[in-house]
Structure formats: C-alpha cells, structure tokens
N, C-alpha and C positions, 0 to 999 in steps of 0.2 A: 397540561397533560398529567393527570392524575397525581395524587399527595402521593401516592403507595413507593412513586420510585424518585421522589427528593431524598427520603430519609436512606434507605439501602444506599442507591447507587452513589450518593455525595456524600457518603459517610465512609471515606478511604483512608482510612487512619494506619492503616499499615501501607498503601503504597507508596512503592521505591523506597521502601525501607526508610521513610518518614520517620515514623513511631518506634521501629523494630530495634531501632541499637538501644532504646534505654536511656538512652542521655539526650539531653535537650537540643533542639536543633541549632544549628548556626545561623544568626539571620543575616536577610540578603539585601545589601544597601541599592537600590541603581538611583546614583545623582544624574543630574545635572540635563535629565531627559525630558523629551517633548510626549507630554501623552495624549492617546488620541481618547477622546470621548464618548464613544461611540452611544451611551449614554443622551450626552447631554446635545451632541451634534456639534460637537468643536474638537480645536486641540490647544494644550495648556502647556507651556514651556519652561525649560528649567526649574521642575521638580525633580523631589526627592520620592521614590516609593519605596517604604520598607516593607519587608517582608520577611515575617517570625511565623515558623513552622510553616503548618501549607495553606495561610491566609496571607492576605495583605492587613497589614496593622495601621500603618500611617501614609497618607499623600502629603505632599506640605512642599512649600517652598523652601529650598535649599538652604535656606541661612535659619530656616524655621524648624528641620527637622533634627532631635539630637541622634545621630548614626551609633548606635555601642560602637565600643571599642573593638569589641573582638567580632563583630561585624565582616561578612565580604562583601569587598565593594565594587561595584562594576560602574564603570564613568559611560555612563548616556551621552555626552555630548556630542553634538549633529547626530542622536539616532532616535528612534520614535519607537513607543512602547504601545501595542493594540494586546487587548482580549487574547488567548487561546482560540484557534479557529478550531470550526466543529463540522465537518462532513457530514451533513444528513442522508444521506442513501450512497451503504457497501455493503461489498459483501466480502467480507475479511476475516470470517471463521469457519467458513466449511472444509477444510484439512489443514491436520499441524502445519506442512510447510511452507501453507499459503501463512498462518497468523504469526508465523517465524521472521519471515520478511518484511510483512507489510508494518506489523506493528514500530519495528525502528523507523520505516520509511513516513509512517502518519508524524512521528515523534520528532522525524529532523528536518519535515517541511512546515513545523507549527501549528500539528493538528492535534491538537489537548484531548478530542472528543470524536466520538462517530457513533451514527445512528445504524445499525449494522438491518440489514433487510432482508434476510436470508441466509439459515444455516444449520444444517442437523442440528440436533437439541444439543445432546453430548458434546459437541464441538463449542455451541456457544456458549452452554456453562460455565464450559473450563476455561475458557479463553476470557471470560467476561472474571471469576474466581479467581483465574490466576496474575490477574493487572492489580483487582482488587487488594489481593493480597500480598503481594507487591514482588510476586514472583519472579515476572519478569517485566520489560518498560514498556507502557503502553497507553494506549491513552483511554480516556472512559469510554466506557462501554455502553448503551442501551441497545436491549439486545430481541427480536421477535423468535429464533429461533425457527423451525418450518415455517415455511408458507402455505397456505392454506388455500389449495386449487382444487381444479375440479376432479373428480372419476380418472380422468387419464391428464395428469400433470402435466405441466408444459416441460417442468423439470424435477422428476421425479426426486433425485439424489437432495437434495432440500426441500421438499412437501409432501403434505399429506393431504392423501386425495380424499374426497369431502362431495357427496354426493345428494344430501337430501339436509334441512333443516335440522334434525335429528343430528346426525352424524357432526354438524356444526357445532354443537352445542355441547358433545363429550367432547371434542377436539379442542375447543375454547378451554373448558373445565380441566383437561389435563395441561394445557398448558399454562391455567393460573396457579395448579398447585406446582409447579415445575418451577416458577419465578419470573417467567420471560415478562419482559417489560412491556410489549405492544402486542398486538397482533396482524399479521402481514396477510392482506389478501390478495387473491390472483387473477389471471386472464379468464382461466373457465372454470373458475367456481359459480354455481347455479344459482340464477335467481333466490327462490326461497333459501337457497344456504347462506348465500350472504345478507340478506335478513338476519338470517339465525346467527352469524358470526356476530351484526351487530349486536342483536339483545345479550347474548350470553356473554358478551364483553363488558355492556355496560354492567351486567349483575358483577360483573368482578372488577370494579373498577380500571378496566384497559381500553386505553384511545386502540382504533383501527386504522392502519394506513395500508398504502399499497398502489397497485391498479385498480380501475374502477372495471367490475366483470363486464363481458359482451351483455350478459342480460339485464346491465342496468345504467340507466344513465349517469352523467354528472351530479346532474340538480338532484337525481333521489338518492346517489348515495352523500351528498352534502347532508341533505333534509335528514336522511337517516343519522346522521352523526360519524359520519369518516372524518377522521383528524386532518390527516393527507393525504394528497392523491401526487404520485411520481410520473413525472414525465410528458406533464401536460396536455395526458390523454388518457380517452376511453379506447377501448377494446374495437369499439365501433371508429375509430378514428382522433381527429383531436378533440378538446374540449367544446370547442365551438369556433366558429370563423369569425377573427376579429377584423375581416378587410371590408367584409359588408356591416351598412349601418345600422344598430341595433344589436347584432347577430347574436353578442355573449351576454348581454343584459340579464337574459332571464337567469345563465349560468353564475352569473358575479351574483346578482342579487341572493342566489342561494348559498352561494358562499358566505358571500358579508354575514347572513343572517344567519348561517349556523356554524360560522367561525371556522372554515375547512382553507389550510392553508397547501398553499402549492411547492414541488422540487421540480425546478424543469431539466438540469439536469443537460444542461446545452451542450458541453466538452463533448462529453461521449456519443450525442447522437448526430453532432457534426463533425467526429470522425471515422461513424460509420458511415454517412453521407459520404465523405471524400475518401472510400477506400483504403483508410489507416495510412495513409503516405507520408512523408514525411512534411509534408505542410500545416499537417495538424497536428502530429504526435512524432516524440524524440524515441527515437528507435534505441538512442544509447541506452535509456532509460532499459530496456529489456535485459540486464546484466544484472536485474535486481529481481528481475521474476523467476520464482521454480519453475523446474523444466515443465512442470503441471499446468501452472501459469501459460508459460510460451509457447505452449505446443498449441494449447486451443488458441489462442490467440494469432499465430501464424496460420491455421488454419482456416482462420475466420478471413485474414488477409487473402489467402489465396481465393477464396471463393468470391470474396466482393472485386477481385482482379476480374473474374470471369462475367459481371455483369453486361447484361447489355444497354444503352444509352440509355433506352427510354426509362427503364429502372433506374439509375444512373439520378437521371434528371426527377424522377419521383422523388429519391431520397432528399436532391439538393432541393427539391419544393418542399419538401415535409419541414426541414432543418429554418428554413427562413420562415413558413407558417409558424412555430414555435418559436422562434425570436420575438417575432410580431405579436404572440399570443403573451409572452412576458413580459410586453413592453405593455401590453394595453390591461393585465392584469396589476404592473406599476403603476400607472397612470390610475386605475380606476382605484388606489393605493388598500390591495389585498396584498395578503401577508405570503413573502416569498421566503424558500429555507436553501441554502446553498449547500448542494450535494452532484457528487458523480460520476456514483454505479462504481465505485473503485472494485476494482477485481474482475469487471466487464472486460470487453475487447479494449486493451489498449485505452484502457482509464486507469491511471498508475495513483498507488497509495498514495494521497499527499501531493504528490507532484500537482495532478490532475486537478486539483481543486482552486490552484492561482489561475489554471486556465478558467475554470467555471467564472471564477468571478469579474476576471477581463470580460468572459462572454457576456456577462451582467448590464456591467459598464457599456457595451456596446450595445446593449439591448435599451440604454435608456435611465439605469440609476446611475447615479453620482458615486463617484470610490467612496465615497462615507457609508452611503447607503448596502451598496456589494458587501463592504465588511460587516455593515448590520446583518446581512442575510446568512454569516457565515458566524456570529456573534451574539450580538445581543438576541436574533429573531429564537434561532434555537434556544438558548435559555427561556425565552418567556415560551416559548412553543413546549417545550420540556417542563413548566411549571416552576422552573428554577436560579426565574431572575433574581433571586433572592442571594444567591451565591456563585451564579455564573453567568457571563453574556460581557461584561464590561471589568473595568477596574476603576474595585472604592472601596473601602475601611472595612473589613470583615465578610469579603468576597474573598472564594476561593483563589488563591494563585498560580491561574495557568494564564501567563504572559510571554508575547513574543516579544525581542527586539530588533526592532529591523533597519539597518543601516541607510536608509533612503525614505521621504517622507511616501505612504502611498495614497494619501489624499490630494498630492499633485501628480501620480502617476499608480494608477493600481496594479501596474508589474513591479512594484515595489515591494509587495508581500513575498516576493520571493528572497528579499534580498536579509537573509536572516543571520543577525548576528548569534542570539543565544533565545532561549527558551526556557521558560518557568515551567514547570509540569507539577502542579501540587507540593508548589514551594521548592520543589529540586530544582535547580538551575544545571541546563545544558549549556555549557559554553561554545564556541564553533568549533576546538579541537572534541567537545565531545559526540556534539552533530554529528562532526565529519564519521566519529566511532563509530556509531548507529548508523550513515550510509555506508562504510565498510563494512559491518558484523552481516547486514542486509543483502550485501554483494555475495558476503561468502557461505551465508546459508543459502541462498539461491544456485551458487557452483555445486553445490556436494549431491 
C-alpha cells in the first residue's frame, strides 16, 4: 500500500515523548521470554530482546545477549512476546471525546496501530498529528478521513456526497493535498464515481478501501484496483455463496489476481445478529464510552430488542454466511486483515478485537495464523513489513507481553502483562492508568 505512507507515518520520532526530552533513551532488556514468530511460523524460548530507543536492537539467547547496565529489565519468564496488534477497520476520530477514550483503550488491550475508516477531515488530522507528535498516547494512525458516498450519504456527519465521475476526482485531489492516507468508499456512491475514485487515486498514489457500491460488483471493483473490501460484502448482499459448488470461484480468482484483501469484521456483525446481549458483548465495558458513545449504542439495543423473528433469524443466517465466506476465503488461502468497526454498535476500542480474532479461530485459521491477520498481514498490507508486522533486529518496537502462551489458546491475547508502543514500555500498573484515565474521560 503505497511508498508515500511508510516514510511520514513510521517516522515517529517525537512519539510519547521518545525523542522530546533530549537525552538518550533508556533501553529495555525483556529476558528470559518465549517469542512468538509470527514471521517465521513458530515460537523461540528463553530469549533476550533488547530494545534501544523505538527499535528492537538485538534477539539472542540469554547467556548471548550483553544487557547495559543501566538497562530496564523486565523478566519474561513463562510469558510470551507477539507483534503490536493492529485493528484494521474503526472509527475512532470523529469527535474529541470519542479519541479521548478510545485511544488509552486501543493502547491498554495491545493495539499499537489502527486503520481508522471514517472521520471528518479536521478530526482526523489532528488525532492522527497529535499521536505523532507525541502529544498525547496513541497508537498509529492511517487515516481516510471522509468517506466518500453518494448524493445523499448513508452518514452524512463523516462524507462527502459524490455524485458524478467529476465530482470524484476533486474530492480525491483535495484529499491528497490534505495528507489522508487512503481513500474510503461507500454504500451509494455511483457507478461512474467510483471509477472515478479509482483513477484519481491511483494518479495520487492512494490504495481504495471500503464497501463495494450497489452499482458495482466484487470482481470489478477487485479488477479495478480496490485494496480492501470490509465486511465481506457488496451492497447487493454478500461477496458470493460459498455453500454452492463453484459459487465464489470467479470472485477469489479476481481477487488473487488483483491482490484485493478482505476485513470480515465478525465481532460486530455477530453482535448485531444476537441483539447486543450480553452473550456477545460485556456490557461492563460501557463505563468506558462517552455519553456520545452510549447513547447511540443503547439505542441501537433498543431497536434490535423490537425485532421481529424472522428478521431475527435473517441476521443469525447473514452472520454464519460470513463465517462460512472466511473460512472458504482461508482455505482458498486469500489475504485476510483483522479489524472490528471499533466505535460501531458495541465494538469496543481494543477490547473488541480479542474477540475478532477468537472469531477467526473459529472460522478455521490456527491462533498463529488469527495473529497474522492482526500483525504481520497489516504491515505487509501497509507496505510496511519492512518495520512492522513481526519482531527482528531494526523493526519498530511495538510489542506485547502476554502472560499465557496464545498459540495453545487465542483468549490469550487478552491476558497482557505490559506493552511496547514505540520503544515506551506500559508496565500493567501503567495499562491499568490508561483504563482508568479512559473510565474518567468517559464520566465527565
């Protein structure tokens, strides 16, 4: 995904106040730990990782690595060190109070990164400006800013309505002189406009993700050059039926060959399936959302309270189609990105994304693989395997560790002792700061 946003966006030399004191950073010893490879498709035990400024410097075997002396040292043993996880599809910048909370909450469930899909321009500048510059704690940013829908917006307060090929093509152009990283397309932007989004993107070097429009199919917005498509579906319904034989053939095949990788995004639209109850979603967690947050949210509850069955049972057939549609998009082994609408109904920052990835597992990859989709896939998806996705010797350092191994169990990922963010280490009394700071900007 394009050169233009390795160099800006991974070039964070003043976040969290890294660079900004002046004096040379403290480096960060963790012995004696099992790391997982996500790399290489294993995990390697009783190493040392060190970590000077906001890289990793050395891996080595414990009796091999020399620790400085004035070194901090964190003892790994029985805990296991994966990647910085990375949420590809939120929406976690469309008003200050929503990026007030959510950012501590991505940072203290091990979310280093998010691909944000939606959010006035001004909103996402400053949100994406102010991590950068290490204003306040957050994790990285790639940012689309508006969405780009039809004439009459599905949601107006984040797009800009877009009605003919024309009109696509200033809206693309002020959004590359603007900086945004991607460009996010929608439900009812027009055939010919979303042509037009594609061309005038590729002149500006920007991948296209989003919804695939009603007036167009999978295969042709693959063919045309869509990056990603979110959620497993067209506008016309899902991608294709993977229970009849043949069904998605022609659709994989256009994927494979013009490299368009999928978010399915399962959390969230299997707890709008079951009513937001509490069989899917921890209602405690709502102590963390602005009243802004809970209001729509509780609202959304009430109305799927009032459904009737046979809507009901649509949803719960929609939500197993698209399990089905991930597993046969595994198998046919197309590139999947782990993300889940954080800021949606009752898809909570961070929280929400151990669920995605159990959902994963259950769909048929292996916990090595789920954390690929949360790790390594977004960096190479990002263009950026070159400094994020894995940990190795001049890779940035956003590292979790997490007290349980989760390649024998992937509710593991939740079980987090501390966090690397760009060489800063969160210890668990500081996690816990950032889910208290989180609680109490959402009170006020």
């Amino acid at each position: 995904m394009a050169r233009r946003l390795t160099s800006p966006w991974l070039a964070l030399a003043g976040t969290l106040g890294v660079a900004a004191c002046g004096t040379p950073p403290v480096p960060l010893a963790i012995t004696h730990v099992t790391l997982i490879d996500v790399a290489g498709g294993a995990s390697r035990a009783d190493l040392t990782v060190l970590v000077v400024g906001r890289h990793v410097r050395v891996i080595g075997a414990v009796d091999a690595v020399r620790v400085p002396r004035h070194a901090t040292v964190l003892d790994g043993r029985g805990k296991y060190l994966i990647p910085g996880l990375w949420d590809m599809h939120v929406h976690a910048l469309w008003h200050p109070a929503v990026r007030e909370t959510f950012f501590p909450l991505f940072v203290a469930n091990g979310v280093t990164g998010i691909r944000d899909m939606g959010a006035p321009l001004a909103e996402m500048l400053t949100g994406r400006a102010d991590v950068r510059a290490g204003k306040v704690i957050g994790p990285r940013i790639v940012g689309a800013g508006p969405i780009l829908d039809g004439p009459e917006p599905v949601d107006p307060s984040i797009s800009m309505a877009i009605g003919d090929s024309t009109a696509a093509r200033l809206a693309v152009d002020s959004l590359a002189r603007a900086g945004v990283d991607f460009i996010k397309v929608y439900t009812l932007l027009p055939r010919s406009a979303f042509f037009g989004v594609i061309a005038a993107a590729r002149a500006h070097g920007l991948p296209v993700a989003g919804h695939v429009p009603a007036e167009v199919t999978p295969a042709e917005a693959a063919e045309a050059g869509m990056r990603s498509i979110e959620h497993l579906r067209s506008e016309l319904g899902g991608l294709c039926d993977p229970t009849v034989s043949g069904g998605c053939d022609s659709v994989f095949a256009a994927f494979r060959a013009h490299g368009t990788w999928n978010t399915p995004t399962l959390a969230v639209r299997r707890a709008g399936a079951l009513g937001y109850d509490e069989r899917v979603v921890d209602t405690t967690l709502l102590r963390y959302m602005p009243a802004i947050v809970r209001g729509f949210w509780e609202r959304a509850r009430e109305e799927a309270g009032s459904r009737t069955p046979e809507e009901s049972t649509r949803l719960l057939n929609r939500t197993a189609r698209e399990r089905g549609l991930t597993a046969a998009l595994h198998a046919a082994e197309l590139p999947l990105l782990a993300g889940t609408d954080a800021g949606d109904r009752f898809a909570f920052p961070g929280f929400t994304l151990h669920d995605e990835l159990a959902l994963l597992v259950d769909a048929g990859l292996s916990p090595m693989e789920a954390l690929q989709a949360a790790t390594l896939n977004p960096a190479t998806y990002l263009d950026a395997a070159d400094s994020l996705g894995a940990i190795a010797p001049g890779k940035l350092a956003d590292l979790v560790l997490l007290d349980a191994n989760p390649l024998e169990d992937i509710h593991n990922t939740r079980r987090i002792a501390a966090v690397v963010l760009n060489g800063v280490l969160f210890d668990r009394a500081a996690l816990d700061d950032l889910l208290a700071r989180a609680a109490a900007a959402a009170a006020r």
